[in-house]
Backbone as CSV, one residue per row, in Angstrom:
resi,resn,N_x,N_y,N_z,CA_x,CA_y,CA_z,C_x,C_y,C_z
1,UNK,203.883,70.496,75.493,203.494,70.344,76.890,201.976,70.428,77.022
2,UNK,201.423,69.750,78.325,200.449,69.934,78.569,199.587,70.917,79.096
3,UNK,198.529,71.836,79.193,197.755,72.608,80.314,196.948,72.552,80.762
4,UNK,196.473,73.033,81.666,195.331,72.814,82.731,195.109,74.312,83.453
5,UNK,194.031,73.721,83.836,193.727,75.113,84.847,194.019,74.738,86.357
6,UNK,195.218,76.042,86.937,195.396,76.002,88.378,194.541,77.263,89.348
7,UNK,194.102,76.058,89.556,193.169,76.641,91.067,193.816,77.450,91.838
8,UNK,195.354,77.622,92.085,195.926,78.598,93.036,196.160,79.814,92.225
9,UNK,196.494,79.848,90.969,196.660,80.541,89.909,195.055,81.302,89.538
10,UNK,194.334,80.341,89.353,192.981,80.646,88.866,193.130,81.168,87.188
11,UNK,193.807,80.296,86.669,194.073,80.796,85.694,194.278,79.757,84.280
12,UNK,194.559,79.466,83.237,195.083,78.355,82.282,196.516,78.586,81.844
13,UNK,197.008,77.436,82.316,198.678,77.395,82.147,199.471,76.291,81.967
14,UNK,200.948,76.197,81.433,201.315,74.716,80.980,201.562,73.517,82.243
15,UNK,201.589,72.790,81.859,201.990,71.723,83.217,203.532,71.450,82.357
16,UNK,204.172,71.383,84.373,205.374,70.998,83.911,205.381,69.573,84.937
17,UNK,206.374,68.852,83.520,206.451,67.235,84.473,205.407,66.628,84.323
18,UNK,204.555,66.904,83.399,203.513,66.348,82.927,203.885,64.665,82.418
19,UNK,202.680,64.096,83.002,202.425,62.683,82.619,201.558,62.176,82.444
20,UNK,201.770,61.314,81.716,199.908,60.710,81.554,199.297,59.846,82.232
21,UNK,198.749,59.338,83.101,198.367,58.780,83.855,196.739,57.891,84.135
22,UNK,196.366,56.242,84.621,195.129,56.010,84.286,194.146,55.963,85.841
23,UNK,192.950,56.685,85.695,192.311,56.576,86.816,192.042,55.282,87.159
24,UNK,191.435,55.254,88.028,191.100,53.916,88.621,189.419,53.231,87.870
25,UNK,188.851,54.371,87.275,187.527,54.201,86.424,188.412,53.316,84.487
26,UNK,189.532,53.539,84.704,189.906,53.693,83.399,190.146,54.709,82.902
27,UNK,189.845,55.850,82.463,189.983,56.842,82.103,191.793,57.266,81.797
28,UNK,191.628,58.072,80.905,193.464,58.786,81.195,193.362,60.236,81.415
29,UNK,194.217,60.518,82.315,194.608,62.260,83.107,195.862,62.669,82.796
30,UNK,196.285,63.817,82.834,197.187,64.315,83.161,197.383,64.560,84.174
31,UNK,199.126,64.485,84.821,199.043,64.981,86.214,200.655,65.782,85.811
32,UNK,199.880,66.672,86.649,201.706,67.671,86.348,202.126,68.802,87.700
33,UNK,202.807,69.700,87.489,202.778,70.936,88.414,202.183,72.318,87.474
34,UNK,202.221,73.103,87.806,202.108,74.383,87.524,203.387,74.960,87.570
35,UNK,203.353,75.235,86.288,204.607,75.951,85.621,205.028,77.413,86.478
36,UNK,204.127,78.260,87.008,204.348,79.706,87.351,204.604,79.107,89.129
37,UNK,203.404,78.274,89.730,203.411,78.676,91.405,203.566,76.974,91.702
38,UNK,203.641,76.177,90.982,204.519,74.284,91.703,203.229,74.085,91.965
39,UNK,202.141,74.333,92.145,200.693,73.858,92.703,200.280,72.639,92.013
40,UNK,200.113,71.241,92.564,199.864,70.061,91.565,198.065,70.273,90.623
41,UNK,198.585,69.792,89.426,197.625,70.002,88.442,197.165,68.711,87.871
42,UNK,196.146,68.614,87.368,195.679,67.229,87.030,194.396,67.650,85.838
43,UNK,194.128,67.263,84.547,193.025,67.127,84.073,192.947,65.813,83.041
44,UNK,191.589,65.625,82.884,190.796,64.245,82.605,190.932,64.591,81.019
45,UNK,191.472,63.683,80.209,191.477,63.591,79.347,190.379,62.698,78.556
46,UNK,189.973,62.823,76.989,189.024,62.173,76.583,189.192,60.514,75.900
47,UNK,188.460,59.717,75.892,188.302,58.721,75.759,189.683,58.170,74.688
């Protein structure tokens, strides 16, 4: 699984329902929930 840091959490934790996803720059993200509090999570992955 994936993680990220949640802002409601304030903390680093897994994403659940994680997917990979492409910005509109190109780029690829993750977008998922937060495993502990459902808060949507998202980070920018590298090239």
């Amino acid at each position: 699984m994936a993680d990220g840091y949640c802002v409601k959490c304030k903390t680093k934790r897994e994403m659940k329902d994680a997917k990979e996803v492409k910005m509109k720059n190109g780029r690829k993200a993750m977008k998922g929930k937060c495993s502990k509090c459902g808060t949507g999570m998202y980070r920018i992955l590298g090239k």
